[in-house]
C-alpha positions, 0 to 999 in steps of 0.5 A: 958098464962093459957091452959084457956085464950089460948084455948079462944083466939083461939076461938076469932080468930076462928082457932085452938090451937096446941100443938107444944112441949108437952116436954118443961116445959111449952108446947109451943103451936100456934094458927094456922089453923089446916088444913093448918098447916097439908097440908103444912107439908103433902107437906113438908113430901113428899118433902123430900121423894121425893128428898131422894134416895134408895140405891140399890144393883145392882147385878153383874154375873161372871163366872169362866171362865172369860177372863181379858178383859171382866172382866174389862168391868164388873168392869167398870159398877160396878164402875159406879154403885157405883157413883152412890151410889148404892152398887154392889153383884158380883155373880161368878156362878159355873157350872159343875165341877167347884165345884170341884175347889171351891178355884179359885172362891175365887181367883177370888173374892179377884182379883175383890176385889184387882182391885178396890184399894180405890175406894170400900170397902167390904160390905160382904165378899165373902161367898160360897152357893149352887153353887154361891159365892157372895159378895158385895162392897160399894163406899169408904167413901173417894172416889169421886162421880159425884156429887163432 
């Protein structure tokens, strides 16, 4: 159908002649109303935001000085955490002359790290700055979440 004959039925029908692939070879074109074409995709759009899910980064803080127990009980919140898709920073903060030992922290993180077998990978790698290391882990690609 010619642009002319297509624009002249959708006046007959008294609604509105939109293009829907200006792409293809020729346009594909509806005679619709625009106004509810446009509502129902405005909901349609929010919708699907509404049912998406930010992932966040829940941030961790660990001393130095750490005992076995209480580091279990933070790798316990940070495996919930990520089944839950989030991703969790581990923050070892350094206090006095900790600093002067900067090689336990690092230990410390790569025990963290080892703790978690293959239910995490690392997303960061630990990196020292100020008087804080920090890294950051996401949930395996092949690991279980609540959903599955």
């Amino acid at each position: 159908m010619s642009r002319t004959e297509a624009l002249s039925a959708a006046q007959n029908a008294e609604l509105d002649l939109v293009e829907i692939s200006p792409d293809a070879d020729p346009p594909v074109v509806k005679i619709i109303d625009w106004g509810k074409y446009n509502y129902q995709k405005t909901k349609q759009a929010k919708r699907n935001q509404k049912n998406t899910k930010a992932q966040e980064v829940k941030q961790l803080r660990v001393g130095l000085k750490i005992s076995d127990h209480d580091l279990g009980v933070k790798a316990k919140k940070a495996r919930e955490f990520l089944e839950d898709g989030h991703k969790v920073k581990y923050v070892l903060r350094y206090r006095g002359r900790e600093l002067a030992h900067k090689d336990l922290g690092f230990k410390l993180a790569e025990k963290i790290i080892e703790s978690f077998n293959e239910e995490a990978t690392v997303d960061q790698a630990p990196q020292f700055a100020g008087r804080q290391l920090s890294f950051t882990i996401r949930r395996a690609n092949n690991a279980k979440t609540k959903d599955s």
